[in-house]
LOFI-885793 format. One record per residue: residue in three letters; x, y, z of N, C-alpha, C in turn. Coordinates in steps of 0.05 Angstrom, whole numbers, padded with zeros to 5 digits, m for minus. Example, Ala and Ser with C-alpha at 12.3 -4.5 7.8 and 13.67 -1.06 7.14 Angstrom:
2
r,n.u,n.v,n.w,ca.u,ca.v,ca.w,c.u,c.v,c.w
ALA,00264,m00114,00156,00246,m00090,00156,00264,m00066,00156
SER,00257,m00045,00142,00273,m00021,00143,00258,00001,00157
***
This chain:
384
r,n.u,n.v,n.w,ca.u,ca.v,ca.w,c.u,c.v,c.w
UNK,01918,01831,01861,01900,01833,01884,01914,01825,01910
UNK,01919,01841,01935,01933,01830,01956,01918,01806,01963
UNK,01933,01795,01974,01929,01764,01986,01908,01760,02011
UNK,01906,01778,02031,01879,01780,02040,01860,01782,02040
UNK,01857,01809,02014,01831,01808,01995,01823,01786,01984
UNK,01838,01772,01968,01833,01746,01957,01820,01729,01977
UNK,01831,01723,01999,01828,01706,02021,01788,01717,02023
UNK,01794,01736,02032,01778,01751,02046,01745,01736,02024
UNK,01750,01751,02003,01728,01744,01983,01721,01718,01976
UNK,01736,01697,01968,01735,01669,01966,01716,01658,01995
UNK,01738,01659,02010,01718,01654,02038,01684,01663,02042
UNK,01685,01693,02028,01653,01702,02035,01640,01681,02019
UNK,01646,01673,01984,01634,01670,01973,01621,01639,01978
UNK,01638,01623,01982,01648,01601,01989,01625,01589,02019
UNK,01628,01611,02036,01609,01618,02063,01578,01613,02048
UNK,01578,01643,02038,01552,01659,02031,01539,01654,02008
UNK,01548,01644,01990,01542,01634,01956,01532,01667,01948
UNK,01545,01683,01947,01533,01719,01936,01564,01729,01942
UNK,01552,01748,01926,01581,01776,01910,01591,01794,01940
UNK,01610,01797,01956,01601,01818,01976,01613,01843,01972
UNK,01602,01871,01987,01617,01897,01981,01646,01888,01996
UNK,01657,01902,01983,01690,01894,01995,01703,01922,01994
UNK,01715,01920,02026,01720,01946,02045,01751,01943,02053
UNK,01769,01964,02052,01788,01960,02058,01798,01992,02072
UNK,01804,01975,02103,01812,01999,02125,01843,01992,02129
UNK,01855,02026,02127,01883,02018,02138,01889,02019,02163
UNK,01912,02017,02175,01928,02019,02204,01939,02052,02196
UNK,01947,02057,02218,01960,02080,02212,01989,02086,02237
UNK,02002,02107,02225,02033,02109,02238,02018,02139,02256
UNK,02040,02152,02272,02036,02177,02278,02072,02186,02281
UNK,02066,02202,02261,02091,02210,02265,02107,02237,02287
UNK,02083,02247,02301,02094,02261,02320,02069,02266,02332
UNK,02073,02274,02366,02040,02278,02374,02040,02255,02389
UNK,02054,02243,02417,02053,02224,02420,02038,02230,02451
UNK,02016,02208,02466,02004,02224,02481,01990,02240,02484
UNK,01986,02267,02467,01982,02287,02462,01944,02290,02463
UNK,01933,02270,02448,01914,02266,02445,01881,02276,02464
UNK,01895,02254,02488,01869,02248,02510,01876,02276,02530
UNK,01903,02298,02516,01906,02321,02530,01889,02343,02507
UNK,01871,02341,02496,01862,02360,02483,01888,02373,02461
UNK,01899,02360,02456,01930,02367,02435,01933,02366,02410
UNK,01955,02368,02400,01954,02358,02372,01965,02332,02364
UNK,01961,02324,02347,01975,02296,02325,01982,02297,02309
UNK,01992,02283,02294,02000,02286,02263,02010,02252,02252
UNK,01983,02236,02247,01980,02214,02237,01979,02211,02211
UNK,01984,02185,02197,01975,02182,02170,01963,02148,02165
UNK,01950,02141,02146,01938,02115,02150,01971,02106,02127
UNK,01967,02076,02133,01984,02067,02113,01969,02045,02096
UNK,01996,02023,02089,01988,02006,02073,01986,01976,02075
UNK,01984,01973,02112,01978,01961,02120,01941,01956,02130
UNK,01917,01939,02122,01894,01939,02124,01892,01914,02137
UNK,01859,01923,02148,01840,01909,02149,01815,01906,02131
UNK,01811,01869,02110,01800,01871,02087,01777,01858,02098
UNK,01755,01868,02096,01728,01864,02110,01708,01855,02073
UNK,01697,01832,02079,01664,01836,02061,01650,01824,02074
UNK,01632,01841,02060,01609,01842,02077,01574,01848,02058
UNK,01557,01839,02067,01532,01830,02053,01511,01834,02079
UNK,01482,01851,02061,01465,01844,02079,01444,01813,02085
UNK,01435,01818,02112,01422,01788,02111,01388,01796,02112
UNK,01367,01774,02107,01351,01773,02102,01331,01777,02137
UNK,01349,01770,02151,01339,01759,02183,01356,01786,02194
UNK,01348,01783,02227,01363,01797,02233,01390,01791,02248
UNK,01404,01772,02238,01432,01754,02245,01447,01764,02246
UNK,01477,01765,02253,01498,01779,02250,01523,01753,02255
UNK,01540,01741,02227,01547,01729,02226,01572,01735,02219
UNK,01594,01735,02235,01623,01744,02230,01639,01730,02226
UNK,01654,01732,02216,01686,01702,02209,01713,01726,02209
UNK,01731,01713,02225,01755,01730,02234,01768,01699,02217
UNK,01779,01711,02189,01800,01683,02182,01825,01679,02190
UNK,01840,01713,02204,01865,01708,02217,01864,01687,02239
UNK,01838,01691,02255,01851,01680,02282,01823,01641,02279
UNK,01812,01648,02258,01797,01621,02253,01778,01616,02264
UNK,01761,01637,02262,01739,01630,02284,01713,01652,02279
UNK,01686,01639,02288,01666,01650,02273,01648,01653,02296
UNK,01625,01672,02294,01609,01679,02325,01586,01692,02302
UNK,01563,01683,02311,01527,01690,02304,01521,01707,02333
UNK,01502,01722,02329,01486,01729,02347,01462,01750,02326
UNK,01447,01763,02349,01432,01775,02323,01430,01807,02337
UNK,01418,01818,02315,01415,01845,02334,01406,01855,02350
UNK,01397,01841,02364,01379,01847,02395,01392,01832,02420
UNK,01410,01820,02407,01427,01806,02430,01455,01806,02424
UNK,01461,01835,02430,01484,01841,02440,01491,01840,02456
UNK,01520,01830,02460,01526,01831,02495,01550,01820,02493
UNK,01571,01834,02510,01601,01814,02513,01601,01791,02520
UNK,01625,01780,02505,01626,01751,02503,01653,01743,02508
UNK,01671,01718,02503,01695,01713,02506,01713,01727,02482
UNK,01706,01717,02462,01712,01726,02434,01729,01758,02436
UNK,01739,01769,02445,01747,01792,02437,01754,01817,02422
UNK,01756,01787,02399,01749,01808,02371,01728,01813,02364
UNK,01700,01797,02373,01681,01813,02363,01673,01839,02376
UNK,01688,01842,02399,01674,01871,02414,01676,01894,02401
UNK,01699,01895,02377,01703,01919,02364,01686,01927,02342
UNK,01667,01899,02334,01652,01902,02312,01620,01910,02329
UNK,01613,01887,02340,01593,01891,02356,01591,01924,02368
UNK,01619,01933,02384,01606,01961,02396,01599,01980,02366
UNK,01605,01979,02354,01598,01996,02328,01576,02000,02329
UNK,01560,01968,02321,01532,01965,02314,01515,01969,02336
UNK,01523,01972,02359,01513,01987,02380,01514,02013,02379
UNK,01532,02033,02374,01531,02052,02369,01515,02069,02344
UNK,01518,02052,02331,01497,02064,02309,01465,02057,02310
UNK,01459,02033,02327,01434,02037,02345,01426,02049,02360
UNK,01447,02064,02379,01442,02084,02398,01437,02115,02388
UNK,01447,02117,02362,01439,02137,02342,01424,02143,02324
UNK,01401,02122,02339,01381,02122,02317,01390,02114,02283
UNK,01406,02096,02282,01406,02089,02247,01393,02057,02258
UNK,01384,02051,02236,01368,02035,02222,01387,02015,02211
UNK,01402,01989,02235,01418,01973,02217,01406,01937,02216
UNK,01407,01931,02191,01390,01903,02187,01414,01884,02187
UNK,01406,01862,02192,01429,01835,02193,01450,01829,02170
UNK,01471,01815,02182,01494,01831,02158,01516,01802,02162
UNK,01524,01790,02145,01542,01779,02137,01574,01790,02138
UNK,01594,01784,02155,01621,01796,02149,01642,01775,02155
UNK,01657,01774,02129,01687,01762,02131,01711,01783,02136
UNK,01729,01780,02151,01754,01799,02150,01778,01785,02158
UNK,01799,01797,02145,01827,01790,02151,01834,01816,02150
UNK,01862,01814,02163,01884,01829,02157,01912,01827,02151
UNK,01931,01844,02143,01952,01848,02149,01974,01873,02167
UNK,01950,01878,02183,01953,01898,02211,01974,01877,02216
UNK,01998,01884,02218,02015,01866,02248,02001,01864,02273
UNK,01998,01847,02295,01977,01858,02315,02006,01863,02340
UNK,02001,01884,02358,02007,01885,02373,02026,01903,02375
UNK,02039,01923,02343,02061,01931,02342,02050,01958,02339
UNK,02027,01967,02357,02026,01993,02358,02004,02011,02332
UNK,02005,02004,02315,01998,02005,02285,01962,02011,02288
UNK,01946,01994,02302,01921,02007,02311,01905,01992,02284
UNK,01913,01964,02298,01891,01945,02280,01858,01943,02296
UNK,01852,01951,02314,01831,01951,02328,01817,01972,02315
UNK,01823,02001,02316,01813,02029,02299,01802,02016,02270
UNK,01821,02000,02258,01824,01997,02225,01794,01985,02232
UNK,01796,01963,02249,01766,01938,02247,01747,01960,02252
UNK,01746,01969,02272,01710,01994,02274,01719,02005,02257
UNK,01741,02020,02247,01731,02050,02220,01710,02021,02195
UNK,01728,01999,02199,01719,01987,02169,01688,01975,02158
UNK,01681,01972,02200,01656,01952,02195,01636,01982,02192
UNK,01635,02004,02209,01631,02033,02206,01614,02037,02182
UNK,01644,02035,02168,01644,02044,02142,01622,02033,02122
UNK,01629,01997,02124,01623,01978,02113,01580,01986,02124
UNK,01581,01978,02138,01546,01984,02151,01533,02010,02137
UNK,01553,02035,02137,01536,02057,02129,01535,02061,02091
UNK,01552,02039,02080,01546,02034,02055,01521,02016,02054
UNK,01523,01995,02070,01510,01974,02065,01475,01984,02070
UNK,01472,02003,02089,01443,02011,02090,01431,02032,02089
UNK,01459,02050,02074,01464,02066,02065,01441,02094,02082
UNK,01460,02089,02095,01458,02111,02130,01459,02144,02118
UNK,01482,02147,02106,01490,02164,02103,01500,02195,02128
UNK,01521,02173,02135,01540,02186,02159,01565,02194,02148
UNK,01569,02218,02161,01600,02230,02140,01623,02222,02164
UNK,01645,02215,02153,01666,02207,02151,01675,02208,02185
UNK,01676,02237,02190,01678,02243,02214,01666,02230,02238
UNK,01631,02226,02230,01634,02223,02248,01627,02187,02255
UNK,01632,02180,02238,01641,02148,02227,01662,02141,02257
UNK,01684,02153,02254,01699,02157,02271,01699,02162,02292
UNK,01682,02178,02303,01671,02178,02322,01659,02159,02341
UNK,01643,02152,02331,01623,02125,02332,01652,02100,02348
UNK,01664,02104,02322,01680,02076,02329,01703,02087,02352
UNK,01715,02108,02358,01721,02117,02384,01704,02111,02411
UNK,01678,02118,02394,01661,02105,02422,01660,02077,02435
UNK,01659,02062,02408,01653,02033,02421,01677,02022,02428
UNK,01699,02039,02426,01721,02023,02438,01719,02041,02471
UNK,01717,02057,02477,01711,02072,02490,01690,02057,02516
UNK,01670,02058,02501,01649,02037,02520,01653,02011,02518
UNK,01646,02001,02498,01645,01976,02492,01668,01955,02496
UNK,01685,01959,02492,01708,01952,02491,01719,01955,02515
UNK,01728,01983,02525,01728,01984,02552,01759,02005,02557
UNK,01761,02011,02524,01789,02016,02525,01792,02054,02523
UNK,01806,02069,02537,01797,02107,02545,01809,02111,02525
UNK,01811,02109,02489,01830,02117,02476,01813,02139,02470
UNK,01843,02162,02462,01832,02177,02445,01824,02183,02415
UNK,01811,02203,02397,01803,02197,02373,01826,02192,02354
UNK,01852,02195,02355,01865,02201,02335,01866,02168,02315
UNK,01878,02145,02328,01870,02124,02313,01853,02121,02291
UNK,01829,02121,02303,01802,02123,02288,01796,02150,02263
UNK,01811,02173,02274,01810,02186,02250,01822,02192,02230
UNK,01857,02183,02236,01870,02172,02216,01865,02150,02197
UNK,01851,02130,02214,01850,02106,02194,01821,02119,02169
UNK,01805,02137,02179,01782,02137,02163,01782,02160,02143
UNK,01800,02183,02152,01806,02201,02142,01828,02215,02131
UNK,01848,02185,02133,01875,02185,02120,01877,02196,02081
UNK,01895,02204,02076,01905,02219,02051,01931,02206,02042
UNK,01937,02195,02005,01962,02185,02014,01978,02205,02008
UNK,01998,02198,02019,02034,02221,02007,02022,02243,02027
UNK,02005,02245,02050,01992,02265,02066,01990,02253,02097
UNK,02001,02279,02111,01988,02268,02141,01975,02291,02156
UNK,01956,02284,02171,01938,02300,02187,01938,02315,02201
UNK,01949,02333,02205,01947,02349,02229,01918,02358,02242
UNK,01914,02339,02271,01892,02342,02281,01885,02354,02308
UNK,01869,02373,02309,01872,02384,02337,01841,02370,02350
UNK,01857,02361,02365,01839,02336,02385,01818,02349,02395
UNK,01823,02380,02407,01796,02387,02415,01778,02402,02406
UNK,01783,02413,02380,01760,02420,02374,01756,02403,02342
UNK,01771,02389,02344,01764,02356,02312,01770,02378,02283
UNK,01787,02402,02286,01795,02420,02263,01818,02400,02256
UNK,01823,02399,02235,01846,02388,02222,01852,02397,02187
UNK,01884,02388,02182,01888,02406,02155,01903,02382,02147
UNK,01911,02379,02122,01940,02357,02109,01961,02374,02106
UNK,01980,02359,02109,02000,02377,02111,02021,02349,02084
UNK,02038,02363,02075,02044,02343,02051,02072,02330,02065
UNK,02073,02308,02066,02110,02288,02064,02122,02282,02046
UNK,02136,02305,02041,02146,02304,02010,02187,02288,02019
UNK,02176,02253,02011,02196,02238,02026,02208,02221,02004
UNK,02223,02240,01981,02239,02244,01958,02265,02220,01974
UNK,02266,02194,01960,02295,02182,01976,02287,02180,01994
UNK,02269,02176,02018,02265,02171,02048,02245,02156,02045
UNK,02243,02129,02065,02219,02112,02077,02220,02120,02100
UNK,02189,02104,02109,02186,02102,02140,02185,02067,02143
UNK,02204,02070,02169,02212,02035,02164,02205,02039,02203
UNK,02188,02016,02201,02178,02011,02229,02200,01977,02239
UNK,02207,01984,02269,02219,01969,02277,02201,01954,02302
UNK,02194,01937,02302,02178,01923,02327,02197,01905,02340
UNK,02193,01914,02364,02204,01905,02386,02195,01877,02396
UNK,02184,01867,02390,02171,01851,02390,02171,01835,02428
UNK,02165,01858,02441,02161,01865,02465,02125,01875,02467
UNK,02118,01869,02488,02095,01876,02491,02088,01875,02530
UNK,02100,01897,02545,02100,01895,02572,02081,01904,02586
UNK,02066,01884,02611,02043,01884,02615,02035,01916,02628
UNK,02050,01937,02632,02047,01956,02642,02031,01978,02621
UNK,02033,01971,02599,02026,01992,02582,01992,02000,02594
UNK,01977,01983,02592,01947,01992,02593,01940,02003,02625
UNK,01957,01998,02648,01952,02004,02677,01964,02037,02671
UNK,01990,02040,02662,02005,02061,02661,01995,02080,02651
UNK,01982,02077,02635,01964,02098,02608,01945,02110,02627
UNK,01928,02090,02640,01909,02110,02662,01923,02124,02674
UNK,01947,02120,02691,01965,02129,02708,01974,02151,02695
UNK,01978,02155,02674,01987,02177,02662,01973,02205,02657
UNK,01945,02187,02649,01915,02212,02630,01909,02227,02670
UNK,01913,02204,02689,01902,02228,02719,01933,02233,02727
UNK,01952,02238,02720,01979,02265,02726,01976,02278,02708
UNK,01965,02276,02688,01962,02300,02673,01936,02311,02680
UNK,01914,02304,02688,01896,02316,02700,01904,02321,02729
UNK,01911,02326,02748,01930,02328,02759,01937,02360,02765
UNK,01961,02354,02740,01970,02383,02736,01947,02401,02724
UNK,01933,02391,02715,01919,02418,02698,01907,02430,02726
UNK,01899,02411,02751,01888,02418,02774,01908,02441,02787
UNK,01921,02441,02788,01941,02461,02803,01939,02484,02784
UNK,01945,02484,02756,01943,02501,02749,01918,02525,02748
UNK,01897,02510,02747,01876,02521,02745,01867,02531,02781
UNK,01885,02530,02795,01883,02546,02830,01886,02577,02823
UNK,01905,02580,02805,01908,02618,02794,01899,02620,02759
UNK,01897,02593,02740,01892,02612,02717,01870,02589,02707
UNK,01845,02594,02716,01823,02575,02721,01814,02577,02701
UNK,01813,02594,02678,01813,02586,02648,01830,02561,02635
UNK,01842,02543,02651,01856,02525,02638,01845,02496,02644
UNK,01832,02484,02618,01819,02463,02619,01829,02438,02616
UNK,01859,02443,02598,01880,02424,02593,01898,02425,02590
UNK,01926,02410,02578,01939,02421,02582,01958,02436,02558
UNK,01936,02428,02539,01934,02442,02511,01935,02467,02512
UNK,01923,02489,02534,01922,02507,02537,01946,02519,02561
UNK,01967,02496,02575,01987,02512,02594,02008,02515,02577
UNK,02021,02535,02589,02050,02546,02581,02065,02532,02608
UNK,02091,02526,02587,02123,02518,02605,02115,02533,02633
UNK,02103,02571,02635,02111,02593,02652,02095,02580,02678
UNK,02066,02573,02668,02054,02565,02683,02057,02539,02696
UNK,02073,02521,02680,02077,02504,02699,02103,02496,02720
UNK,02119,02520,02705,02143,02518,02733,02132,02542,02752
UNK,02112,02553,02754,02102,02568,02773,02088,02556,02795
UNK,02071,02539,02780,02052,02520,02793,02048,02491,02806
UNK,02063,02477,02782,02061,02452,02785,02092,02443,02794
UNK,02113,02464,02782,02138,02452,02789,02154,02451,02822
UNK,02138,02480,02843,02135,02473,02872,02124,02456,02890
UNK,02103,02442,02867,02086,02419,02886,02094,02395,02879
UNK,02099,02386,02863,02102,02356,02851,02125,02357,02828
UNK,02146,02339,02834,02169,02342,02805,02155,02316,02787
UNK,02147,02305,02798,02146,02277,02783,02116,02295,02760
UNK,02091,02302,02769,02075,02307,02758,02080,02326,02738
UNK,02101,02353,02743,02109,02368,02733,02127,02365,02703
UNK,02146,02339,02705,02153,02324,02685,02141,02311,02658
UNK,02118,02299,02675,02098,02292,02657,02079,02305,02633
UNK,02067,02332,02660,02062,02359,02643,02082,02376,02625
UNK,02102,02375,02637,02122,02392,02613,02133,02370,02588
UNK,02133,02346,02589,02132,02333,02562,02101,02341,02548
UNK,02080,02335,02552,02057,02341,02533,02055,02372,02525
UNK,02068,02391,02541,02071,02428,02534,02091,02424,02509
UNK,02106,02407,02513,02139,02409,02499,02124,02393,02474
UNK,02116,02371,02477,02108,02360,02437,02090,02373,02435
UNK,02064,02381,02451,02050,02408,02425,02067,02429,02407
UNK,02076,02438,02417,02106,02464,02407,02117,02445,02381
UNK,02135,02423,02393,02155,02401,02368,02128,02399,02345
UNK,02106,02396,02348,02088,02387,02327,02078,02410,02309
UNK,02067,02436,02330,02064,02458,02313,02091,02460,02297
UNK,02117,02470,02308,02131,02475,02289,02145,02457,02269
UNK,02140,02438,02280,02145,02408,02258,02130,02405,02233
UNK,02108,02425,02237,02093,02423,02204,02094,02451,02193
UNK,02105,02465,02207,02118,02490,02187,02146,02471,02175
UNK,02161,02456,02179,02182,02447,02171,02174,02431,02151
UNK,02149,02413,02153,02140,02392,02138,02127,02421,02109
UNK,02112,02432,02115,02105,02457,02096,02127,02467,02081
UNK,02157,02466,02086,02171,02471,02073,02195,02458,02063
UNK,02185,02427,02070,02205,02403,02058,02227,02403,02071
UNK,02222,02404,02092,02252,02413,02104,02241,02379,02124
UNK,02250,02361,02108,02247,02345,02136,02272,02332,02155
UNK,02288,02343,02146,02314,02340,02172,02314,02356,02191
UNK,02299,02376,02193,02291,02392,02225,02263,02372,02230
UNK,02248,02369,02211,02232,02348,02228,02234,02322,02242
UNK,02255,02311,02232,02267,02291,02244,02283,02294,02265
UNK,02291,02315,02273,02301,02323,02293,02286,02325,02317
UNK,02263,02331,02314,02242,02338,02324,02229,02305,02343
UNK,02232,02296,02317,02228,02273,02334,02251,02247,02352
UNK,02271,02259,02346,02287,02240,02361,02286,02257,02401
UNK,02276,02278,02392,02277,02302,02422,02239,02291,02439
UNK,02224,02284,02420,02205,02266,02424,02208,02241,02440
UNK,02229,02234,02432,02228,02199,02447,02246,02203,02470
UNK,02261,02229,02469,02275,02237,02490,02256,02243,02517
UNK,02244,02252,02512,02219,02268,02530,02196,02244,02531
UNK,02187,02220,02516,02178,02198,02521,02193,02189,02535
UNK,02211,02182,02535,02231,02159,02554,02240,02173,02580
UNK,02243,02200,02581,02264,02210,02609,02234,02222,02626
UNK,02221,02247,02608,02199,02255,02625,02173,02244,02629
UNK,02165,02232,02608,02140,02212,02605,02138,02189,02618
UNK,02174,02172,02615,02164,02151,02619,02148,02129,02618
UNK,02149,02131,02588,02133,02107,02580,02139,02084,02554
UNK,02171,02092,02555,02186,02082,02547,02189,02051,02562
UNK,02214,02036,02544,02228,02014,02551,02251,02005,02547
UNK,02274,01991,02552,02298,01978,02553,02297,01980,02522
UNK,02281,01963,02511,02283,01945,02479,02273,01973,02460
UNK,02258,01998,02474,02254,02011,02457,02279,02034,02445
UNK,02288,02038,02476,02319,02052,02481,02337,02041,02468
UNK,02336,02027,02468,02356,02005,02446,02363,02016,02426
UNK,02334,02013,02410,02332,02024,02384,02335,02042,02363
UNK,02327,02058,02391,02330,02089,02380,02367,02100,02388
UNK,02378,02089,02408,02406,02086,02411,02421,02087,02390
UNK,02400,02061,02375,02428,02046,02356,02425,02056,02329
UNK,02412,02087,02333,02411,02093,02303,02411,02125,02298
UNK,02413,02136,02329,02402,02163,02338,02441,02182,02325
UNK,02458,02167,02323,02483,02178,02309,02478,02172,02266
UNK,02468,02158,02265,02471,02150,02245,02461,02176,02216
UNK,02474,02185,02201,02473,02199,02180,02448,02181,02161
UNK,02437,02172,02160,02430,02161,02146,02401,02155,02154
UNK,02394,02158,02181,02362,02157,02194,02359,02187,02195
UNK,02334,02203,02192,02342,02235,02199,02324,02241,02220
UNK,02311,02220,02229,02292,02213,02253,02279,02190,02261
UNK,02275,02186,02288,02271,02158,02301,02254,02166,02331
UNK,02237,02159,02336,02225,02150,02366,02211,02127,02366
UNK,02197,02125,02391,02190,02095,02392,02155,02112,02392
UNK,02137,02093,02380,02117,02101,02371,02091,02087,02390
UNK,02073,02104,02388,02047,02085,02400,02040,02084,02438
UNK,02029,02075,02456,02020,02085,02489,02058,02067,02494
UNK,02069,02053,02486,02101,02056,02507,02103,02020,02517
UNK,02120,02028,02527,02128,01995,02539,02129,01975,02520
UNK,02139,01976,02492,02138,01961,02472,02125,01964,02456
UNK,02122,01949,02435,02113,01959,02406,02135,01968,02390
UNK,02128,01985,02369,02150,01997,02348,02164,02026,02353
UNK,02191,02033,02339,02200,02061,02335,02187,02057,02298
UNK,02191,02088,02299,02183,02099,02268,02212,02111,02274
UNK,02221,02109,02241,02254,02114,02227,02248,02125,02208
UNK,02253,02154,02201,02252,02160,02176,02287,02159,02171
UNK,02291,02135,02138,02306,02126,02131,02319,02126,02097
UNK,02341,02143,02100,02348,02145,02060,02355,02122,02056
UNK,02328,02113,02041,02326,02093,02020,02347,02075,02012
UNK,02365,02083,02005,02389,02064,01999,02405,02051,02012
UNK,02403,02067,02040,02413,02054,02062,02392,02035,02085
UNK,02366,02028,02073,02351,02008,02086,02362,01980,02092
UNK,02373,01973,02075,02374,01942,02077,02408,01935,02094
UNK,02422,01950,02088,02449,01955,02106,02440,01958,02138
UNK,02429,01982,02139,02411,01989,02162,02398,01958,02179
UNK,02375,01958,02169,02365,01936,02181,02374,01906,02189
UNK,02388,01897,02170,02411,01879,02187,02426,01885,02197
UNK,02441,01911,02199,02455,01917,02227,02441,01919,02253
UNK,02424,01936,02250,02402,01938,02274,02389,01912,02282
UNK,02388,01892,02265,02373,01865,02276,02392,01851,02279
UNK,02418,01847,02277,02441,01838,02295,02441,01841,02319
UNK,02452,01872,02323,02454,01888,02350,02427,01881,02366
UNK,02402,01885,02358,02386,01877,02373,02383,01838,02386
UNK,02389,01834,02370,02386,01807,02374,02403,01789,02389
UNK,02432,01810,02392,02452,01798,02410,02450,01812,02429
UNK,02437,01834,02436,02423,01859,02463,02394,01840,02483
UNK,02386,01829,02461,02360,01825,02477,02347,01792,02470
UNK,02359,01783,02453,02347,01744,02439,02335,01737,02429
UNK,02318,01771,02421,02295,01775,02408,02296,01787,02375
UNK,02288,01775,02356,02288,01790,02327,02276,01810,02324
UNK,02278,01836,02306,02260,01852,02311,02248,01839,02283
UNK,02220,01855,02283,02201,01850,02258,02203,01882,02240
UNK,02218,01879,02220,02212,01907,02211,02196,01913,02189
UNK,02179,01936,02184,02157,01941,02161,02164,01967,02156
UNK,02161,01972,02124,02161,01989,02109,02133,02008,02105
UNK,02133,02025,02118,02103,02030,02119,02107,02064,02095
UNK,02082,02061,02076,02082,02077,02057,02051,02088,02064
UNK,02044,02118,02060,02017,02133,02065,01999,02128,02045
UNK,01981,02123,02055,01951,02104,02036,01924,02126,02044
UNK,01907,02121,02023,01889,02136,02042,01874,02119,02049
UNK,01848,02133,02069,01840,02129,02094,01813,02096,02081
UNK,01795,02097,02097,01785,02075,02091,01768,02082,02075
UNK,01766,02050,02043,01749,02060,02018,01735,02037,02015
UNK,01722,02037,01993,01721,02011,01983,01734,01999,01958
UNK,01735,01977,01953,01758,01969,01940,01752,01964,01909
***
């Protein structure tokens, strides 16, 4: 039994004196599709085997009694008095149960313990894992009967409102609708998606965290979603069928956008350029060919870092110190930028050589260790 779960359950019981349902949501990677999202685009995520282990029990009252054992600390309120508080972690659970009140379900007072082993901060989307889990956890518990999708949904929202944060769905529907040895191909705007298989015979995905976290990431991200709205504005002066930029071509935007603005034009032609790397990245993945897919993505972090810009020093690093190497067959830096993790797809035998070289070099580059994880495809959130 992982060691959270254990944690997790002992604690309820120990709390609660009763048995609780026990829920386990993963984090998830994206392996190409970066940005792409809040442009009406594609993704291509997978959940892993990194979770958030939630139990949880109904109550007799209408209370709502939560215990976070990572960070040690416990918060009551009840269901009629919701409202932000200092606590931060409870906003992810709370906007849920707001949201599924705003949808007319029917939710009664509820007991929840959770831990994880989400790393926090390294990109990975331990916030998604907590709404898909409590989501999840509620529509068993009062047995709602909401499908999967739009589970996900829901918890896009309350991060969305509640929370305060403009992400788009992909997080949330990887973690809930993850497949293992499978990743998603999801088209953001109309919520169609297929599996596509990672047949990764001799290869891991070994995540490197930077263990950087620079305060620009959440200002920049706005800054980013209005230049890409932006461009779609110019474009749509002659081909006013274009709502995003899901829908421009390269043609249209050196016609349009590339005489008015270079800087905005940059930005737009990285999100034109990874829709293309992603569609044809899963014809490659469709035919096991994953050394053109890996290719695919080191031209990814290229176009993150030079035209996006939302790169960093420590992330450049990274991908530097491995972008020659026979032995990675792909690497970008993963997640909204300015720190956090790269994703490495890495032959196996050469992991552990690998990673102490790389955490040398980094560590005499920057004074900082990296944190590295082996992340393997799990599916999406179950019960346990």
């Amino acid at each position: 039994m992982n060691n959270c779960l254990k944690e997790v359950k002992e604690k309820f019981v120990e709390e609660f004196k009763e048995q609780p349902l026990l829920v386990r949501a993963p984090g998830r990677v994206n392996l190409i599709g970066e940005h792409t999202d809040y442009n009406n685009g594609f993704v291509l995520p997978a959940a892993i085997n990194k979770a958030i282990y939630l139990a949880v029990s109904k109550r007799e009252d209408d209370k709502i009694h939560l215990i976070s054992l990572d960070l040690n600390q416990e918060y009551i309120t009840s269901l009629t008095a919701i409202e932000k508080n200092d606590k931060h972690w409870t906003l992810y659970i709370l906007g849920v149960v707001l949201q599924l009140q705003d949808h007319g379900y029917k939710v009664g007072g509820f007991n929840c313990v959770f831990c994880g082993d989400i790393p926090l901060g390294a990109g990975l989307s331990s916030s998604a894992a907590l709404e898909c889990g409590v989501g999840f956890s509620l529509n068993e518990l009062f047995g709602l009967n909401i499908n999967k999708i739009n589970l996900a949904k829901y918890a896009q929202r309350a991060e969305n409102q509640f929370v305060g944060v403009k992400c788009g769905i992909m997080d949330q529907f990887a973690s809930m609708m993850g497949k293992k040895n499978q990743v998603i191909k999801l088209d953001c705007q109309t919520m169609q998606y297929e599996y596509n298989p990672l047949k990764m015979d001799g290869i891991q995905i070994v995540l490197f965290d930077t263990n950087v976290e620079h305060s620009l990431a959440s200002s920049e991200y706005n800054t980013r979603r209005a230049q890409c709205e932006a461009g779609v504005k110019m474009i749509k002066e002659k081909y006013p069928e274009i709502n995003s930029l899901r829908d421009a071509t390269i043609e249209m935007l050196n016609e349009m956008v590339l005489p008015k603005d270079e800087l905005i034009y940059r930005r737009c032609k990285y999100v034109v350029e990874e829709n293309i790397r992603l569609l044809t990245g899963c014809e490659d993945l469709q035919k096991g060919d994953v050394t053109s897919f890996g290719k695919k993505m080191f031209a990814t972090h290229e176009g993150l870092s030079r035209d996006y810009e939302v790169s960093c020093k420590e992330l450049d690093f990274l991908i530097d110190s491995v972008k020659d190497n026979p032995n990675v067959l792909g690497a970008r830096m993963m997640g909204g930028g300015f720190g956090g993790c790269t994703i490495n797809l890495i032959k196996e035998d050469a992991i552990d050589d690998l990673v102490k070289t790389i955490s040398e070099k980094y560590l005499s580059a920057t004074n900082k260790k990296p944190k590295v994880y082996i992340a393997k495809i799990e599916d999406g959130v179950s019960l346990v």
